[in-house]
N, C-alpha and C positions, 0 to 999 in steps of 0.2 A: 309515145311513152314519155312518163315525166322523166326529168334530170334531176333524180334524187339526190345526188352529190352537189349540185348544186344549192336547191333546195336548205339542205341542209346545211352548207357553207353561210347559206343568205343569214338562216336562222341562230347558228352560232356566233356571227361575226355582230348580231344584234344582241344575243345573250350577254355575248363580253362588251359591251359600250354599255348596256341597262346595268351593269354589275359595277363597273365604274364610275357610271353618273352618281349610282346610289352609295355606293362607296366614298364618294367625292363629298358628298353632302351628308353623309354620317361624319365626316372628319371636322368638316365645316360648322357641323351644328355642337360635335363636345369641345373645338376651340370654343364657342358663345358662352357654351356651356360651364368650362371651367373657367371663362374670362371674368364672369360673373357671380362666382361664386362669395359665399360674403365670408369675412374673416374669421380665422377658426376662435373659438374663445376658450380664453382663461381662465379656469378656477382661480380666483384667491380664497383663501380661508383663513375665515376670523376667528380671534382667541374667543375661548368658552367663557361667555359671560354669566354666571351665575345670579339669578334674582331671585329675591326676598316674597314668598308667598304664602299670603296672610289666609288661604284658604280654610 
C-alpha cells in the first residue's frame, strides 16, 4: 500500500517552493518594472491667444 501522507507531504513541500520561486520573480519583475518607468508629465498651459480670421 502507498504512503499517502508521505506522498502528499512530497507534493506540498513542492507546491510551497513553486509558490515562492514564482513569487520571487513577480517581486523581481515590478522592481524592473517600476525602475523604468518614464517621468510622470506636466501640463503647462498657455494663455488664450486669440487670432484675426479673415474667413
Amino acid at each position: 500500500m502507498q504512503d499517502y501522507r508521505q506522498m502528499y507531504q512530497i507534493m506540498l513541500t513542492a507546491t510551497e517552493q513553486a509558490i515562492d520561486i514564482l513569487t520571487a520573480a513577480q517581486m523581481e519583475c515590478e522592481e524592473i518594472y517600476n525602475g523604468n518607468l518614464p517621468p510622470e508629465l506636466e501640463l503647462i498651459f498657455l494663455p488664450d491667444v486669440h487670432r484675426d480670421n479673415n474667413d
